[in-house]
SEMI-16991 format. One record per residue (C-alpha): residue in one letter; x, y, z. Coordinates in steps of 0.1 Angstrom, whole numbers. Layout:
N
PT aa     X     Y     Z
PT  A     X     Y     Z
...
This chain:
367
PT aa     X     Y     Z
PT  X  -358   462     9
PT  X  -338   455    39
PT  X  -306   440    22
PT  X  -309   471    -3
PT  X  -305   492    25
PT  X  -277   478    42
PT  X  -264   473     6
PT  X  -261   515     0
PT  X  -245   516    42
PT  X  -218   488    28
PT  X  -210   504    -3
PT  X  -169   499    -9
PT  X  -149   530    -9
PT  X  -171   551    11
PT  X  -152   548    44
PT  X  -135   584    43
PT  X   -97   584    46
PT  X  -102   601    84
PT  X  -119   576    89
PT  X  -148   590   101
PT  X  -165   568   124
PT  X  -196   546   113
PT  X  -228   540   134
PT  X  -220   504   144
PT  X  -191   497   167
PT  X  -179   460   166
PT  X  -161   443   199
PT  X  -149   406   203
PT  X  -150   389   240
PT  X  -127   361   229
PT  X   -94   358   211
PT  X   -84   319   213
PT  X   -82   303   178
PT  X  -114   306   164
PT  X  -120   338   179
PT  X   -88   356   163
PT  X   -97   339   129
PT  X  -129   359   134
PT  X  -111   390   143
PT  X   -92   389   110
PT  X  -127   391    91
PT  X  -140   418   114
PT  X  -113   442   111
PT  X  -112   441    71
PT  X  -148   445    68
PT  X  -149   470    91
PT  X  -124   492    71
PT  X  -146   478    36
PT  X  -180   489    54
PT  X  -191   526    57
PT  X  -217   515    81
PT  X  -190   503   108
PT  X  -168   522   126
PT  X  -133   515   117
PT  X  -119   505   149
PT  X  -126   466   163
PT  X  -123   456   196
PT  X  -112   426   209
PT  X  -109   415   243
PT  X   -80   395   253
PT  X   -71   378   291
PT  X   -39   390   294
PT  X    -7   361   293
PT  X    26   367   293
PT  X    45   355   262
PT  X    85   357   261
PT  X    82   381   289
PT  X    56   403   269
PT  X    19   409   273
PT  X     1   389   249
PT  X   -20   422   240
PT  X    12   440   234
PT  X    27   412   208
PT  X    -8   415   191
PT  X   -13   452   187
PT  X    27   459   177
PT  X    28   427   149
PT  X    -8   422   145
PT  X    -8   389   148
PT  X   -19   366   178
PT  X    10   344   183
PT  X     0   321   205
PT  X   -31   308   192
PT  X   -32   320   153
PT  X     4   319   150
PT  X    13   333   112
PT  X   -22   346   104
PT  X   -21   387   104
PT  X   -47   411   113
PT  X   -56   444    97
PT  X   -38   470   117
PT  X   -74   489   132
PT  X   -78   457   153
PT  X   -70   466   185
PT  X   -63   440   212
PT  X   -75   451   250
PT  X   -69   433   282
PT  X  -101   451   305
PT  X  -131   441   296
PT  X  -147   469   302
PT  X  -128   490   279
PT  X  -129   464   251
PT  X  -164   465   250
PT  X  -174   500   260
PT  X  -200   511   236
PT  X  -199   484   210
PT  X  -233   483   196
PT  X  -223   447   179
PT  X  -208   423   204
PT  X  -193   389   191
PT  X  -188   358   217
PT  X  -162   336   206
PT  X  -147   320   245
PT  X  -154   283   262
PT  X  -188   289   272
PT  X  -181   281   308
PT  X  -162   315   310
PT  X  -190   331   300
PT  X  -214   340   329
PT  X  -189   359   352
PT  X  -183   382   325
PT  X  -219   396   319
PT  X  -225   417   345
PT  X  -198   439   332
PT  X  -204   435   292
PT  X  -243   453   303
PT  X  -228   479   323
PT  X  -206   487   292
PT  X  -219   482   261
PT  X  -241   507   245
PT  X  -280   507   248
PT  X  -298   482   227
PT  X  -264   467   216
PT  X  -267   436   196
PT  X  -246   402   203
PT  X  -236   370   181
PT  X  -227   337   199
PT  X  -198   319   179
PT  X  -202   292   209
PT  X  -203   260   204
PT  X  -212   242   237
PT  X  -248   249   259
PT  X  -253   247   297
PT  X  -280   229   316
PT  X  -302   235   346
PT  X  -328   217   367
PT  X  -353   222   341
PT  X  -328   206   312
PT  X  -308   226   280
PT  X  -298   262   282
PT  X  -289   271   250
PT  X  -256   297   251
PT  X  -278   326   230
PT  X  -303   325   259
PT  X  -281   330   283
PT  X  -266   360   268
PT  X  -297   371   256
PT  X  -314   373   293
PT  X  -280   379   310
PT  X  -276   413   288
PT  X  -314   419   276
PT  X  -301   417   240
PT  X  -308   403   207
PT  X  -285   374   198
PT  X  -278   359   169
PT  X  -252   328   160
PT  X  -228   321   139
PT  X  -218   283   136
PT  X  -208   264   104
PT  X  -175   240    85
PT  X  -147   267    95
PT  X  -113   250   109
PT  X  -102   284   120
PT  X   -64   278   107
PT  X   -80   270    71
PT  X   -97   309    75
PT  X   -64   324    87
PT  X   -50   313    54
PT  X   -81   326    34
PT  X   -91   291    22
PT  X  -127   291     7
PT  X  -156   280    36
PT  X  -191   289    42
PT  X  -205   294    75
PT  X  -244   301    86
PT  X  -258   330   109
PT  X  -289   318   129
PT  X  -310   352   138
PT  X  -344   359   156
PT  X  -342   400   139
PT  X  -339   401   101
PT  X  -322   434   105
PT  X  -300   423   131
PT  X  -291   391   113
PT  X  -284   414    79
PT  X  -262   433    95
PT  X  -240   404   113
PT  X  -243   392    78
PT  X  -224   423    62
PT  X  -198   422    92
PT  X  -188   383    84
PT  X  -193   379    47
PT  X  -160   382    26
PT  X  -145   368    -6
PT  X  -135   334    16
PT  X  -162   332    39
PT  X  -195   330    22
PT  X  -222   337    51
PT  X  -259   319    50
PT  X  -289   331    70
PT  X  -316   316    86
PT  X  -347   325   106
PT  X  -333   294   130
PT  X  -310   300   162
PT  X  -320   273   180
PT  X  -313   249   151
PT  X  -280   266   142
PT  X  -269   265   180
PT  X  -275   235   186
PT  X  -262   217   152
PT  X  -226   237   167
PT  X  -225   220   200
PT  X  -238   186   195
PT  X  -213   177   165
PT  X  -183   180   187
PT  X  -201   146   207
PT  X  -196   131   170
PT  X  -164   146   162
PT  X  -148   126   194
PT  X  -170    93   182
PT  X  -151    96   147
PT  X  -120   104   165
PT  X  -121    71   187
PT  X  -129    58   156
PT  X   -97    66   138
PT  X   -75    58   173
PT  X   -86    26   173
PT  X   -75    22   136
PT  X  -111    19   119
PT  X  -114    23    82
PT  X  -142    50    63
PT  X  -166    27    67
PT  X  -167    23   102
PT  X  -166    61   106
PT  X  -190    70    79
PT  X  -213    48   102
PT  X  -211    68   131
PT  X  -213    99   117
PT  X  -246    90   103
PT  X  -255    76   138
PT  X  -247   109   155
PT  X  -262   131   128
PT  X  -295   110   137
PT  X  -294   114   172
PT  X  -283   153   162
PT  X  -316   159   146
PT  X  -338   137   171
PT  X  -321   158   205
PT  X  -333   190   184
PT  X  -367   182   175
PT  X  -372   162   211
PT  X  -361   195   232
PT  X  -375   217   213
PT  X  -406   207   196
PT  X  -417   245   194
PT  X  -385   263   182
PT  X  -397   262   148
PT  X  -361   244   140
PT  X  -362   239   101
PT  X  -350   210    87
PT  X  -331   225    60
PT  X  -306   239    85
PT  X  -294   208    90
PT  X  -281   214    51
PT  X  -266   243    60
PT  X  -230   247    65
PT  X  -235   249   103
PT  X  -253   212   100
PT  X  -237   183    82
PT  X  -207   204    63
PT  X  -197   216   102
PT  X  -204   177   113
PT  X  -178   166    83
PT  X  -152   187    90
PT  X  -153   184   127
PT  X  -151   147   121
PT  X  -122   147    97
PT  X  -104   178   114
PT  X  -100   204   142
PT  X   -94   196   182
PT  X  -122   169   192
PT  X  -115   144   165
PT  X   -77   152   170
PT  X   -76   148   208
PT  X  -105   116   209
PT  X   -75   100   183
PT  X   -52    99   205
PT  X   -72    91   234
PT  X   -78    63   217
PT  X   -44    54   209
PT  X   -30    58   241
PT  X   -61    33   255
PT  X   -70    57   284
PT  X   -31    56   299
PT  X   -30    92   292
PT  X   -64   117   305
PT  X   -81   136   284
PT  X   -69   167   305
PT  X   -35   158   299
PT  X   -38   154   258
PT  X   -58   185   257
PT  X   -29   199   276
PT  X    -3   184   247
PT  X   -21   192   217
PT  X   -43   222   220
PT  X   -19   251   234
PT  X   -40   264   256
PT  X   -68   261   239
PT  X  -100   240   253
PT  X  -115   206   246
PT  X  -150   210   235
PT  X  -165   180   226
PT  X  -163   157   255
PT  X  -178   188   279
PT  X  -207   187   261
PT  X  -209   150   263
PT  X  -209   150   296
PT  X  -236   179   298
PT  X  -262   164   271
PT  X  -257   132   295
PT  X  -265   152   323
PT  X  -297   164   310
PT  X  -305   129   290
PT  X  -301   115   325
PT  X  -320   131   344
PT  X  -350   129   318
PT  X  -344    91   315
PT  X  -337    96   280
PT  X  -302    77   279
PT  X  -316    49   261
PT  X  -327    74   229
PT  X  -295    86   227
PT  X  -269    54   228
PT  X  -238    72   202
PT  X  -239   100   226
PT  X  -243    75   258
PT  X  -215    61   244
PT  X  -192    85   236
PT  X  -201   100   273
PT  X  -194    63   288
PT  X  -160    56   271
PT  X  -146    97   282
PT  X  -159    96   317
PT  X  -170    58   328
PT  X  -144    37   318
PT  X  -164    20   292
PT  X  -142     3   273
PT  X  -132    14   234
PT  X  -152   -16   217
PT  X  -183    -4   229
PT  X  -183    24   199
PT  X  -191    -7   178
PT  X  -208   -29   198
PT  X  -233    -7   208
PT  X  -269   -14   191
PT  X  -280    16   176
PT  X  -312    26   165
């Protein structure tokens, strides 16, 4: 009953050509790669969707490019430049540098920023948004405290007193910007809420997946970047497919045993770890995007470069994910005394941040 309703609200062609303003308004806090890949699906379904208003917000932090705003260049060629260089968006995306503004009233927020920008930033997404507004984590990292993991989704979700869903899944965002097939998976608590995200993400080159599961689907998003800069170390050091087809299987392991050890009662489902956001997003991560990239040449510069300073080569501005949230699920493994249960992301965290040396991704007796 539920999709039929939002089926009759989506119907094509019903947007009026004032463009008459639907019940849902969609914002963006984020507009690095992923984020503006995003953006590009939002704004066309937003003019396909009666039920959404035809405007989409998208908050930017103002840079300067070429001696322009960066939110200027976007909302004159409709295209970010600096981080999805060639990839245009529909013109009713509007790019806007205070926060405040870009989110005032949105009654569907999207997150797609490092999640260590996050926190400073809520206080003024509540006292903006409108009552009861929904939110969707594209995050992939979590947080810790004294008491061990902090998912992203619960921080937003106590931080603005809002349902959350996520969105994680096998999407290289410059694959999206050039409207190559993917799927990706939405992880929701609300069936309604997680319907609706549905409608606002699902297009003829992104197929979208639901699953009663955000804890599953959050976590499967952060912990295969720890994998993705395994396999890249893995292909620095000149390893063939067998070598990495090993460790992958290693990580997805440990993947599967951090979830069901941290949270036994989360009713994760095992079949998410099918899903696109499980071992699809674990083999492209592996084979492609920033961690594996980055943890290559790590590798082949055998440590005489940092890892700030290849992140600062190859990314653009953009962040290094994977070898954060090494550091942070060794945090929390470490202060459980759980290092031992875990030795491909002990590992991977020893040979970024301890010194450990490069043969110890193989020499390493896993379980």
């Amino acid at each position: 009953m539920l999709a039929r309703s939002l089926q009759r609200l989506a119907r094509p062609g019903a947007r009026l050509m004032s463009g008459a303003p639907g019940s849902e308004k969609i914002a963006m806090v984020g507009s690095g790669n992923f984020g503006s890949a995003l953006v590009r699906i939002l704004g066309a379904n937003a003019q396909r969707h009666a039920v959404f208003d035809d405007e989409v917000r998208m908050y930017v932090y103002e840079e300067m490019i070429d001696g322009k705003p960066l939110t200027e260049i976007i909302n004159t060629t409709h295209e970010n430049v600096k981080y999805l260089k060639g990839a245009k968006f529909t013109p009713n995306v509007r790019a806007v540098p205070d926060l405040a503004e870009a989110v005032k009233g949105a009654t569907m927020v999207c997150f797609c920023l490092p999640h260590q920008f996050l926190k400073p930033l809520m206080p003024t997404i509540k006292a903006s948004v409108a009552p009861g507004a929904k939110c969707l984590s594209a995050i992939k990292g979590i947080d810790f405290d004294d008491n061990g993991v902090v998912l992203i989704s619960d921080l937003l979700r106590e931080g603005l007193n809002a349902d959350v869903s996520v969105l994680m899944g096998a999407n290289v965002a410059n694959d999206m910007a050039h409207d190559q097939f993917c799927e990706t998976t939405i992880g929701y608590k609300d069936e309604k809420n997680g319907e609706l995200f549905r409608l606002a993400f699902d297009a003829p080159a992104l197929k979208v997946g639901t699953v009663k599961d955000t804890v599953g689907v959050e976590l499967c998003g952060a912990l295969k970047n720890i994998v993705a800069i395994g396999a890249g170390f893995s292909d620095g050091l000149g390893y063939g497919g067998n070598t990495k087809a090993a460790l992958i299987r290693i990580g997805l392991k440990e993947m599967i045993k951090f979830c069901k050890m941290f949270y036994p009662n989360a009713g994760i489902d095992d079949n998410t770890f099918l899903e696109s956001c499980g071992v699809a997003d674990l083999i492209t991560t592996c084979f492609g995007g920033r961690n594996r990239k980055c943890a290559e040449a790590y590798a082949k510069a055998n440590k005489t470069k940092s890892l700030e300073q290849i992140e600062a080569e190859l990314l653009a501005g953009q962040k290094l994910q994977g070898t954060l949230t090494a550091k942070e699920v060794n945090h929390i493994l470490k202060m459980k005394g759980l290092e031992h249960e875990f030795p491909f992301f002990t590992t991977v965290y020893k040979i970024s941040y301890e010194n450990a040396p490069f043969s110890a991704l193989t020499e390493t007796p896993y379980q």
